[in-house]
Residue, then its C-alpha position, 0 to 999 in steps of 0.5 A: x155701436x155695432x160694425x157692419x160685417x160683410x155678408x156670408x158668401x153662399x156655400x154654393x158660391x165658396x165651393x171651388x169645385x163649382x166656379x172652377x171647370x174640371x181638371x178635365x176641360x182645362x188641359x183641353x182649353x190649354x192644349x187649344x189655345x197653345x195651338x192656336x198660339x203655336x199657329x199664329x208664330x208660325x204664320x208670323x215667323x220671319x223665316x216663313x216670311x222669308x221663303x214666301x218671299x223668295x218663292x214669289x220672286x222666283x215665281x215672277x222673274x220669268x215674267x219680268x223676263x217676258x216683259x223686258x224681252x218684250x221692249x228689246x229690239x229682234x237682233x238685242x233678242x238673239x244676241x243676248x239674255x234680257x238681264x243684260x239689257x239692264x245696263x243699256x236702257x236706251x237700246x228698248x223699244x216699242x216698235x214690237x208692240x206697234x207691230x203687234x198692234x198695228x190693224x191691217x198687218x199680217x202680224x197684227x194681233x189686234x183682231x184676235x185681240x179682239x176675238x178673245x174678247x168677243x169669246x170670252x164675255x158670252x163664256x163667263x156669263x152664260x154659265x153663271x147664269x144658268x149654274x145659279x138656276x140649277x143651283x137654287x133648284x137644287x138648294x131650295x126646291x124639293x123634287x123626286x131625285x134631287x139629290x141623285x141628281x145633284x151627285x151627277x151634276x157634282x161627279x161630271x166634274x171628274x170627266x175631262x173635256x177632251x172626251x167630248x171634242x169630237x163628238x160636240x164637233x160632230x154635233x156642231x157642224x153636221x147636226x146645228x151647222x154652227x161649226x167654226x162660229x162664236x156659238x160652238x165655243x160659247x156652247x162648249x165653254x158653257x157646257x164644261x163649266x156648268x158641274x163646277x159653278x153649280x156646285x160652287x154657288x150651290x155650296x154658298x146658297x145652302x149657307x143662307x138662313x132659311x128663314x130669309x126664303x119663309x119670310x119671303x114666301x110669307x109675304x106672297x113671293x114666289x121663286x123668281x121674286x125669291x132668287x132675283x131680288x133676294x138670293x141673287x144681291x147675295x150671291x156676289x161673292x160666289x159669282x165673283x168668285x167662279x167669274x174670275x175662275x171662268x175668264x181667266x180659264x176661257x182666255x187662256x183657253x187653246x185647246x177649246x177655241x183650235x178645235x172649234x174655231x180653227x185658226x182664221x183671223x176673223x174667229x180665232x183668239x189671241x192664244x192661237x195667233x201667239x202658238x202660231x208664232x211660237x211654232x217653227x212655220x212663224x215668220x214674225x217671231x220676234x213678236x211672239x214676247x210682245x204678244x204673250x204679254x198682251x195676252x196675258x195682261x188682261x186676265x192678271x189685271x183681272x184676277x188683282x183687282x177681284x182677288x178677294x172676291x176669288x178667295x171669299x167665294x172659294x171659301x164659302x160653304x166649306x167653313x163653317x163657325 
């Protein structure tokens, strides 16, 4: 009775030279993997964990300074540094904030507060919006000069803002006459932002399959159909992404709102009101650490909840695989 002898591998198959790669493609493959290795103990050594940690909280105490300062009465204040105030907790207060807040005062800030509020909304989605028109012309629209003209838009960038303040004033006040009104800072604010949020949504929409834009045209959309009810569901990220970048830059804006606005209490926002009590002419001094963190618990609250969009719109179009 015959036994069954396993078939004869193929030569083709036995050859070691054609299941193996080259000598010269696995150095490579090794060298990468080790770097990838030697990243990933890098980012997991306790010592890097260690110096995030202390820079973090070295980077937070003046804030938590701020905040206890914040509840200590004037005179505590004057007399001694916040950390001492940890061994009498009774002595804190909110009689700072009840001032600050109180409406009808002449330290209150709640006006401002609510002016900054008023500035800010119209200054984020102004440039949103017109940046992801230009940005889809830019992307998806051929025309004589795009590219040139994209460059232009890209190198406005590098131009600072202040060259600009007193011709856009001039313009304001003896040309449109908006001057010291909401318009001259939503115009301004608008202008400034519009090179770095085109560029930005830009870079995310050239990252979207073409394809997706041809099957729409095929089915008879046309660009405004293509960029509402298509591009714009997609470009969450980005826009989250600047959004978060234009509010906090509009609210902790100074410069921009001293120069357009001025500093009366009904256009003026929260951070001219805190200058003035940071300056030596302040009669409500005390305040100054209660209205710096009412100032800037807003955009903080803002920029926690939305960080990962933050970081996700940054970092599209600039990788790629």
């Amino acid at each position: 009775m015959s036994t069954l002898q396993p078939a004869a591998m193929p030569e083709s198959v036995n050859d070691k030279s054609v299941v193996e790669p080259p000598d010269s493609v696995q150095p490579r493959r090794r060298g990468r993997k080790s770097a990838a290795g030697d990243a990933a103990r890098a980012i997991s050594s306790p010592w890097a964990s260690l110096a995030a940690i202390v820079i973090a909280v070295l980077w937070t105490i003046p804030t938590i300074g701020l905040l206890v300062t914040s509840f200590r009465e004037p005179r505590d204040i004057n007399r001694s540094g916040w950390w001492t105030s940890f061994s009498d907790p009774s002595a804190y207060t909110l009689e700072n904030y009840r001032e600050a807040l109180a409406p009808g005062t002449s330290t209150s800030l709640s006006q401002y507060f609510i002016n900054t509020v008023v500035i800010t909304i119209p200054a984020v989605l102004l440039p949103l919006f017109l940046a992801s028109l230009a940005a889809y012309a830019f992307a998806w629209m051929p025309f004589p000069g795009r590219d040139a003209l994209f460059v232009a838009v890209f190198a406005l960038q590098i131009v600072p803002l202040q060259v600009a303040l007193i011709p856009l004033l001039d313009i304001y006040v003896s040309k449109l006459g908006i001057g010291a009104s909401y318009w001259s800072v939503w115009l301004s604010h608008t202008i400034f932002a519009l090179p770095l949020a085109t560029f930005l949504i830009h870079n995310f929409m050239r990252e979207l399959p073409a394809e997706l834009m041809e099957a729409a045209r095929v089915d008879g959309a046309g660009h405004v159909t293509i960029f509402f009810r298509i591009l714009l569901p997609l470009l969450t990220p980005a826009l989250a992404a600047f959004g978060i970048f234009q509010f906090l830059w509009v609210w902790n804006d100074l410069l921009v709102s001293l120069v357009f606005l001025g500093g009366t209490p009904d256009v003026a926002p929260i951070t001219v009101r805190v200058a003035e009590l940071a300056g030596s002419r302040g009669s409500a001094w005390y305040l100054l650490s209660a209205g710096a963190f009412i100032s800037m618990v807003v955009p903080v609250a803002v920029f926690l909840a939305l960080q990962r969009y933050f970081v996700r719109g940054l970092l599209a179009g600039g990788l790629k695989g």
